[in-house]
N, CA, C and O atoms as a CHARMM CRD file, in Angstrom:
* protein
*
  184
    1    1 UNK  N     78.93300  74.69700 -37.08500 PROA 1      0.00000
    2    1 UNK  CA    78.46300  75.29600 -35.85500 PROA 1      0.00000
    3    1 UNK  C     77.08200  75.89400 -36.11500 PROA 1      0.00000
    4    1 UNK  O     76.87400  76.66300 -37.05300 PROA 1      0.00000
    5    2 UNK  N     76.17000  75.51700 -35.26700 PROA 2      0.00000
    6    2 UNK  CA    74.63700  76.03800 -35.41500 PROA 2      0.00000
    7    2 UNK  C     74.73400  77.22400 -34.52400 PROA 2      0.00000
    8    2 UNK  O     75.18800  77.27300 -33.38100 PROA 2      0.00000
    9    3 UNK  N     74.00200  78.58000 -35.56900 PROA 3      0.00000
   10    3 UNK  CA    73.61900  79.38400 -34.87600 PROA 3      0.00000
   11    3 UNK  C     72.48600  79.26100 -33.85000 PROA 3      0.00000
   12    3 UNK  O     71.48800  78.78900 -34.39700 PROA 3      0.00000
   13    4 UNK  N     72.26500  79.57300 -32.31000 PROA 4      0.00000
   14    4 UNK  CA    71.04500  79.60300 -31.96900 PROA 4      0.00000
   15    4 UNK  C     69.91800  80.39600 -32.43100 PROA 4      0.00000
   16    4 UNK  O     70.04500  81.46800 -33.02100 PROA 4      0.00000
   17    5 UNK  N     68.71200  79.79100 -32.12100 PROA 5      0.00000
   18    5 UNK  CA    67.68700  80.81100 -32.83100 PROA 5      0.00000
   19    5 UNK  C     67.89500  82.16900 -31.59700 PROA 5      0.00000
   20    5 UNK  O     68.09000  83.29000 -32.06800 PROA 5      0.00000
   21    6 UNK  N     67.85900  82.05900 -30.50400 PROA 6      0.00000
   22    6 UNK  CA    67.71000  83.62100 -29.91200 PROA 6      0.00000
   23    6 UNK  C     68.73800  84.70700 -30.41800 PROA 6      0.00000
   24    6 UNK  O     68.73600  85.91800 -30.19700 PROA 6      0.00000
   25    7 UNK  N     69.69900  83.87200 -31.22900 PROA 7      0.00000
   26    7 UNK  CA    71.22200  84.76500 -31.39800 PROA 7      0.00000
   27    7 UNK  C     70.32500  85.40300 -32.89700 PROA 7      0.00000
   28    7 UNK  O     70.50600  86.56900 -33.24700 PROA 7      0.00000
   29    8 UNK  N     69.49200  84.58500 -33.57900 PROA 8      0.00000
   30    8 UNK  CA    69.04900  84.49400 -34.69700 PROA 8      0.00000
   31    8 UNK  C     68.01800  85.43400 -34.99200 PROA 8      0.00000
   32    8 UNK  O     67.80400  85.89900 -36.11100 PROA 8      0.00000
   33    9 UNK  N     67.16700  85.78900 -33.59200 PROA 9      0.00000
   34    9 UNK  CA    66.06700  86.45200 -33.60900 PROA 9      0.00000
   35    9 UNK  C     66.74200  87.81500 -33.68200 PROA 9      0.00000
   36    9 UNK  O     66.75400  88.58700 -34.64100 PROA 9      0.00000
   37   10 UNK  N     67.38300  87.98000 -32.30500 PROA 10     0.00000
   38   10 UNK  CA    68.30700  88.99600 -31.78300 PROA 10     0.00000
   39   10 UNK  C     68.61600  89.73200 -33.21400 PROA 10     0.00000
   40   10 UNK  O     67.89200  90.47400 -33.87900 PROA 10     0.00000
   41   11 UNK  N     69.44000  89.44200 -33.36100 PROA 11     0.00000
   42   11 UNK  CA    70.07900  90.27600 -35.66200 PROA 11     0.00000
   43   11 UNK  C     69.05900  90.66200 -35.79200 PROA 11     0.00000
   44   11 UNK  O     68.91800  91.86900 -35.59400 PROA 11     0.00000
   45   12 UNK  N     67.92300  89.90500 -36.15800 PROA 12     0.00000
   46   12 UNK  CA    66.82100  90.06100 -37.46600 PROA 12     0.00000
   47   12 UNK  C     66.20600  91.76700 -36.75000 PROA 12     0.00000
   48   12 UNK  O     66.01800  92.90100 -37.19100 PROA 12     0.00000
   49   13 UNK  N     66.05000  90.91100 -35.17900 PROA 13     0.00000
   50   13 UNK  CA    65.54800  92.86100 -34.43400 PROA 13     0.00000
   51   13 UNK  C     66.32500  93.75000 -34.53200 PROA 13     0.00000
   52   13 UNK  O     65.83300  94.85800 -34.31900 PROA 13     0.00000
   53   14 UNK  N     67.47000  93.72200 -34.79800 PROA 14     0.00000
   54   14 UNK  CA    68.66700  94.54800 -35.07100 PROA 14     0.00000
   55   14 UNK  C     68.85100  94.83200 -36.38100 PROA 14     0.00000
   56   14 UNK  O     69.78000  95.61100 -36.59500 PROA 14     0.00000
   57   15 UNK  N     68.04000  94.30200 -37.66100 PROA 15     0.00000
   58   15 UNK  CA    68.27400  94.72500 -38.84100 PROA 15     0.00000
   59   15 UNK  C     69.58300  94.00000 -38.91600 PROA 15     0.00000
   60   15 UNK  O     70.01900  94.52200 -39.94100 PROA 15     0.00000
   61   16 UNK  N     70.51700  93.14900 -38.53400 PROA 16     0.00000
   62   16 UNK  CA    71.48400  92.89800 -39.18200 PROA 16     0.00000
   63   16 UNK  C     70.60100  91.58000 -39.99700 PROA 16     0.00000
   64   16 UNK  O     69.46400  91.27300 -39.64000 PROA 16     0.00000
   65   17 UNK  N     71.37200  90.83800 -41.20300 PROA 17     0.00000
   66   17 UNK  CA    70.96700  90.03600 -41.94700 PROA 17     0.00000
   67   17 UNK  C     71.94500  89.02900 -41.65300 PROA 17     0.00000
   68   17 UNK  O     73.11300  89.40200 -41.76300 PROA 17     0.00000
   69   18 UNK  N     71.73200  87.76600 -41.28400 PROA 18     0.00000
   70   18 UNK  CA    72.83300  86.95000 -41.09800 PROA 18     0.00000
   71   18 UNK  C     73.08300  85.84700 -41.77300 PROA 18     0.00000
   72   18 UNK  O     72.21000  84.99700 -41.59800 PROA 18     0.00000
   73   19 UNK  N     74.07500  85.48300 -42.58800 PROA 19     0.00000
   74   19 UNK  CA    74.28100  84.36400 -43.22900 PROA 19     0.00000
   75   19 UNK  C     74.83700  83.49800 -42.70200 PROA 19     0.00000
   76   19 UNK  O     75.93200  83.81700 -42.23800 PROA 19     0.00000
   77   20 UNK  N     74.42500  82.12300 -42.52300 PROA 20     0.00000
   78   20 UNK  CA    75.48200  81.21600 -41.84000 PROA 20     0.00000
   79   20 UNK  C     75.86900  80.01000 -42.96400 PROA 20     0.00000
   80   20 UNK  O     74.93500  79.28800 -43.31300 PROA 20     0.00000
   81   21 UNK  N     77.26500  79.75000 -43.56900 PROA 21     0.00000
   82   21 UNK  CA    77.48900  78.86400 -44.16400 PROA 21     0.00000
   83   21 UNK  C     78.99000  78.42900 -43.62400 PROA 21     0.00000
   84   21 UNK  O     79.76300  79.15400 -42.99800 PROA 21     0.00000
   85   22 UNK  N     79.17300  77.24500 -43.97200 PROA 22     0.00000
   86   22 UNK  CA    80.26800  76.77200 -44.26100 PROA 22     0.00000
   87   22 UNK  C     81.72300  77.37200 -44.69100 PROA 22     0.00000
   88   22 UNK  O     81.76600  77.73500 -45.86600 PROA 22     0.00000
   89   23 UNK  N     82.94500  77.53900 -43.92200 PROA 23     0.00000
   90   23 UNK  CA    83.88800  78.46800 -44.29500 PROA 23     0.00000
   91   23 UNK  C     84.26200  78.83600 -45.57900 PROA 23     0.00000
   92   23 UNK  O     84.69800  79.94400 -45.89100 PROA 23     0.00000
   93   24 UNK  N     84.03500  77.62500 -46.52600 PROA 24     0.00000
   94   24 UNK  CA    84.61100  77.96200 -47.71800 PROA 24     0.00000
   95   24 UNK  C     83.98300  78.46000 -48.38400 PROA 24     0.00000
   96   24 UNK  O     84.55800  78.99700 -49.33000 PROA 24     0.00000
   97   25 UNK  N     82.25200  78.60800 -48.30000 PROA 25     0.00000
   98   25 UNK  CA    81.14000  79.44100 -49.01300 PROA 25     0.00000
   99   25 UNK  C     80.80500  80.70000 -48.35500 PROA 25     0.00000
  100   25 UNK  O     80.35900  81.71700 -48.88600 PROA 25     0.00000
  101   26 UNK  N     81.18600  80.41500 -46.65000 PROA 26     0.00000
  102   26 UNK  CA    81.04700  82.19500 -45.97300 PROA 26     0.00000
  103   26 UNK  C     81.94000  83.06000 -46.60100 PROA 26     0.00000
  104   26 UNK  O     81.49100  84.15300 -46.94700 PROA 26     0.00000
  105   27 UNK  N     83.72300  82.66700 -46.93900 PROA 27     0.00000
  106   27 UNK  CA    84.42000  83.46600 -47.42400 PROA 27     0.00000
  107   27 UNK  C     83.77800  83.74800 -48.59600 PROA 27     0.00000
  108   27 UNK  O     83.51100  84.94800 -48.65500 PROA 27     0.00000
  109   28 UNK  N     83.28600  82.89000 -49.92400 PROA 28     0.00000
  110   28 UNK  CA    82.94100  83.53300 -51.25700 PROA 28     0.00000
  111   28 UNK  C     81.59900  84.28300 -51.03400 PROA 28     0.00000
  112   28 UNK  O     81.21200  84.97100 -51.97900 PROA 28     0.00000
  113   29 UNK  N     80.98400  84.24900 -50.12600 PROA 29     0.00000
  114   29 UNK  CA    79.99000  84.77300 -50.12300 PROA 29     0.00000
  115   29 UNK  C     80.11100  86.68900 -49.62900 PROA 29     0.00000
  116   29 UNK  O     79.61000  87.76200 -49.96700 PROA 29     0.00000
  117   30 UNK  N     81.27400  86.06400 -48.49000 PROA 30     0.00000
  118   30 UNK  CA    81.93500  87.52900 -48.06700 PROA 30     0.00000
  119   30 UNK  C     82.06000  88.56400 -49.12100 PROA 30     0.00000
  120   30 UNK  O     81.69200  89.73500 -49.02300 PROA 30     0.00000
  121   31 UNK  N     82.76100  87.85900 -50.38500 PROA 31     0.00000
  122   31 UNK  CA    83.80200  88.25600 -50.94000 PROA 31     0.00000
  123   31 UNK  C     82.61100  88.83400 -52.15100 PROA 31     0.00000
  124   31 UNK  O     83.00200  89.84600 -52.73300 PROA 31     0.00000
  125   32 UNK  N     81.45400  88.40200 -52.51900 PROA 32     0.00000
  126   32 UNK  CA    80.67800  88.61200 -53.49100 PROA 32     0.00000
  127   32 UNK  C     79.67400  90.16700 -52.83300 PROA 32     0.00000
  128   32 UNK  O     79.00400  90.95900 -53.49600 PROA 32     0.00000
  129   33 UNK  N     79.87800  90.14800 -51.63000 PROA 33     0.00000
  130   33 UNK  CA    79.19400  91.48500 -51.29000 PROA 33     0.00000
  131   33 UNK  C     79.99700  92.71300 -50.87900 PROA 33     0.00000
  132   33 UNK  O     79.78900  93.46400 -49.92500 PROA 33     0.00000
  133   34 UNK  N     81.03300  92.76200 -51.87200 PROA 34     0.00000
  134   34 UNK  CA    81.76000  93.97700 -52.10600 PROA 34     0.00000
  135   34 UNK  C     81.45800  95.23900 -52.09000 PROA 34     0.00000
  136   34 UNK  O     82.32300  96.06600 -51.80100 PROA 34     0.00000
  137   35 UNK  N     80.42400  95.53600 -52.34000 PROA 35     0.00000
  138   35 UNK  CA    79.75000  96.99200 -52.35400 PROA 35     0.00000
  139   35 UNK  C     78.68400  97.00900 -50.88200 PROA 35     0.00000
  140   35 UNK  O     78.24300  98.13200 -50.63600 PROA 35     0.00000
  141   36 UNK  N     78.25900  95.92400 -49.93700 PROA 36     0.00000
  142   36 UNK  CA    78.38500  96.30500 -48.65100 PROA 36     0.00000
  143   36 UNK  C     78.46000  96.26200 -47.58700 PROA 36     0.00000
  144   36 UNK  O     78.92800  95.17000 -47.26400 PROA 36     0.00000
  145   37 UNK  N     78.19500  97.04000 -46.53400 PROA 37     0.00000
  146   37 UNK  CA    78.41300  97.14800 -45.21800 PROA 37     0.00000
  147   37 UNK  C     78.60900  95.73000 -44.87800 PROA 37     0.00000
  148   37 UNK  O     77.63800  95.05800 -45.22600 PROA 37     0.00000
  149   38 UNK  N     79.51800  95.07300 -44.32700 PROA 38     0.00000
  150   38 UNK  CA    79.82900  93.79700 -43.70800 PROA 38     0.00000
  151   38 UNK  C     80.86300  93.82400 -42.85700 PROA 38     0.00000
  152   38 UNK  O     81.82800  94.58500 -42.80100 PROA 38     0.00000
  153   39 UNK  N     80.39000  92.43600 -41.86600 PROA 39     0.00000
  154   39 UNK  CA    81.05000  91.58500 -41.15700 PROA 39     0.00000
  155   39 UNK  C     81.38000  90.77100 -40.91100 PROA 39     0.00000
  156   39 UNK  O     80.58300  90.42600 -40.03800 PROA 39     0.00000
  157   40 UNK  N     82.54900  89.51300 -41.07100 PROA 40     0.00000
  158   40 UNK  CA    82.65500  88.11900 -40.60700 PROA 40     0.00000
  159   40 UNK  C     82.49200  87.69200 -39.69400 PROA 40     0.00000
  160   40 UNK  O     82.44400  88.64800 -38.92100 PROA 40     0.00000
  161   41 UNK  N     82.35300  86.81500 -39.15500 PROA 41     0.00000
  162   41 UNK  CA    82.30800  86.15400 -37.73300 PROA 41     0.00000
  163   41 UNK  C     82.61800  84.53000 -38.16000 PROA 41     0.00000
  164   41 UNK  O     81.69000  83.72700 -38.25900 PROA 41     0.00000
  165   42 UNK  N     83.89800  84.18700 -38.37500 PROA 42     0.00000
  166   42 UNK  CA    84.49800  82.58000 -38.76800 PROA 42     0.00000
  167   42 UNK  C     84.50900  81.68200 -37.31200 PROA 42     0.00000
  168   42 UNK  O     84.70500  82.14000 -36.18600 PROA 42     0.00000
  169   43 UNK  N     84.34000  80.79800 -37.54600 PROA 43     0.00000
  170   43 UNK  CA    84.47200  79.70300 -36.34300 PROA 43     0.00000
  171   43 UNK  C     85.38400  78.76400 -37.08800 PROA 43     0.00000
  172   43 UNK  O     85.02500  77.98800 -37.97200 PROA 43     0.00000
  173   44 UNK  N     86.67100  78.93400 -36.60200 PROA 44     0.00000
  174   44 UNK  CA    87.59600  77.77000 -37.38300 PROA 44     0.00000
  175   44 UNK  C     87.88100  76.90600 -36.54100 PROA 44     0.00000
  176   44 UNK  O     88.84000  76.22900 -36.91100 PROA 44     0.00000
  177   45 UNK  N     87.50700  76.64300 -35.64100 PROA 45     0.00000
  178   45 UNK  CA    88.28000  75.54300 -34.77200 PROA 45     0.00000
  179   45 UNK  C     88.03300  74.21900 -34.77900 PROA 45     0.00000
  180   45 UNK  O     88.49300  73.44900 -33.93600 PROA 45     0.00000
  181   46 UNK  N     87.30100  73.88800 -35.71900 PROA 46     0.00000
  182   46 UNK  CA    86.39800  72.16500 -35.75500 PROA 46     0.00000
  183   46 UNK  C     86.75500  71.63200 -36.81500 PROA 46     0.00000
  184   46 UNK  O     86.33700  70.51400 -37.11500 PROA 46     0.00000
């Protein structure tokens, strides 16, 4: 699933940082930033 760029811009003005990968690298990636502030957002349906 492609993020749009306005969804893309939107974060960056918001200071959030957004990663978009693939479920099985979003989870390890989740999982490697243990020490912080985070959120998921999974799209499993495809």
């Amino acid at each position: 699933m492609k993020v749009p760029e306005e969804t893309r811009k939107f974060l960056e003005s918001e200071g959030i940082r957004l990663i978009a990968k693939e479920t099985e690298e979003a989870c390890k990636t989740y999982n490697e930033l243990k020490d912080k502030k985070k959120v998921a957002l999974l799209h499993l349906t495809c």
